[in-house]
C-alpha positions as CSV (number, residue, x, y, z in Angstrom):
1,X,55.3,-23.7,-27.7
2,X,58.0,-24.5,-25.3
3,X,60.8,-26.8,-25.6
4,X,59.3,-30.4,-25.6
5,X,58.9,-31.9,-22.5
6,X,60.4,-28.8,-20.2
7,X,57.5,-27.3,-18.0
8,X,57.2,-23.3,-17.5
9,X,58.0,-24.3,-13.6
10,X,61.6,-25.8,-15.3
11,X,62.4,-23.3,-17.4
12,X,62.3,-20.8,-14.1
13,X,64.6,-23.0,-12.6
14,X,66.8,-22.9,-15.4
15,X,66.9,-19.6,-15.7
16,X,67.2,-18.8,-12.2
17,X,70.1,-21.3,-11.4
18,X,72.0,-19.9,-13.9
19,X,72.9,-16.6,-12.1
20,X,73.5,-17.9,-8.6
21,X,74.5,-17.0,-6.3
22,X,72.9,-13.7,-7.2
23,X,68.7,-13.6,-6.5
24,X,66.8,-13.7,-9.4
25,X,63.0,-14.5,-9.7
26,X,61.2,-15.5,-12.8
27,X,57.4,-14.5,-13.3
28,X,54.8,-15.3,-15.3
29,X,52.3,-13.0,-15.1
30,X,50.6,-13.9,-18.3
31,X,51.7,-17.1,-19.3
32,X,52.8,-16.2,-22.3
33,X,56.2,-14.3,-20.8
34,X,58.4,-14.3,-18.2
35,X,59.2,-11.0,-16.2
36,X,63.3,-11.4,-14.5
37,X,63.8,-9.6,-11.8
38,X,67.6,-9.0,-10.6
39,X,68.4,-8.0,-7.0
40,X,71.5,-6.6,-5.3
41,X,73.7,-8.2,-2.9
42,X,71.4,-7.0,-0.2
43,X,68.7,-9.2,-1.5
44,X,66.2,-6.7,-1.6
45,X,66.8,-4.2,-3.9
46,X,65.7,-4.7,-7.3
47,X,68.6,-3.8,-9.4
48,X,67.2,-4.9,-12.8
49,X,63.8,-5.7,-14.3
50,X,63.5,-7.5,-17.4
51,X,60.4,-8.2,-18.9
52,X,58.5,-9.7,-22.1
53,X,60.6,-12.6,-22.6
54,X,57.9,-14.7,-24.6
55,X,57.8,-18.4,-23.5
56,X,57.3,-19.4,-26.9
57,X,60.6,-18.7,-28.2
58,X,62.2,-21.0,-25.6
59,X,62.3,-23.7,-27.8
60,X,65.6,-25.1,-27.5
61,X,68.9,-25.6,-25.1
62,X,70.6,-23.0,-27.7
63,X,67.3,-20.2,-26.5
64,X,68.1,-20.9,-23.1
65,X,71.3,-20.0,-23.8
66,X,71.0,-17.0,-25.7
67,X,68.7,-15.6,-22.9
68,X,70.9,-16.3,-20.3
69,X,73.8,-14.9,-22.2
70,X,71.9,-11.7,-23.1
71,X,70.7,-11.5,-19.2
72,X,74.4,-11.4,-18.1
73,X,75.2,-8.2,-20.7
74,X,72.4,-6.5,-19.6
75,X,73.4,-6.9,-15.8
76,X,77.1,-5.9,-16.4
77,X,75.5,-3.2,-18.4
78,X,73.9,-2.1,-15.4
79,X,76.3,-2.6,-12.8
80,X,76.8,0.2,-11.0
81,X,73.7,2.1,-12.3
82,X,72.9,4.7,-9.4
83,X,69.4,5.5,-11.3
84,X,67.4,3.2,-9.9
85,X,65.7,0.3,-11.0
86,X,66.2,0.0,-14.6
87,X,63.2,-1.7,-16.9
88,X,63.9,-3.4,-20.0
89,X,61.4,-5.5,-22.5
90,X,62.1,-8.4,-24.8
């Protein structure tokens, strides 16, 4: 169940406004999860793939939050990664 009242189409936005000015899409391939994709400044290389973030557990502003939060470590994490594009599930 997601946070009362906050569509799946919302929660993207949320999600994706919080890292401007860097691109970042949110998928829902399932409708059960969101896939985040990260790209460089170039705006077309994928620099991080996230994936298995179950809509579900968005339940809250303090989720949201969390997410977001752990979205930011894993892209300084991989700042500066030369290996490609790295893959991570939730």
């Amino acid at each position: 169940m997601t946070h009362p009242g906050i569509s799946q189409l919302e929660l993207r936005q949320i999600i994706e406004s919080a890292f401007l000015p860097q691109r970042c899409v949110c998928t829902s391939p399932d409708n059960r999860s969101f896939t985040v994709q990260f790209y460089a400044e170039d705006g077309h290389s994928v620099v991080l793939t996230v994936t298995g973030i179950a809509i579900d557990s968005l339940t809250s502003q303090q989720a949201l939050a969390a997410l977001v939060a752990d979205l930011r470590m894993d892209l300084s994490q991989r700042s500066g990664d030369e290996a490609g594009m790295p893959l991570r599930s939730l």
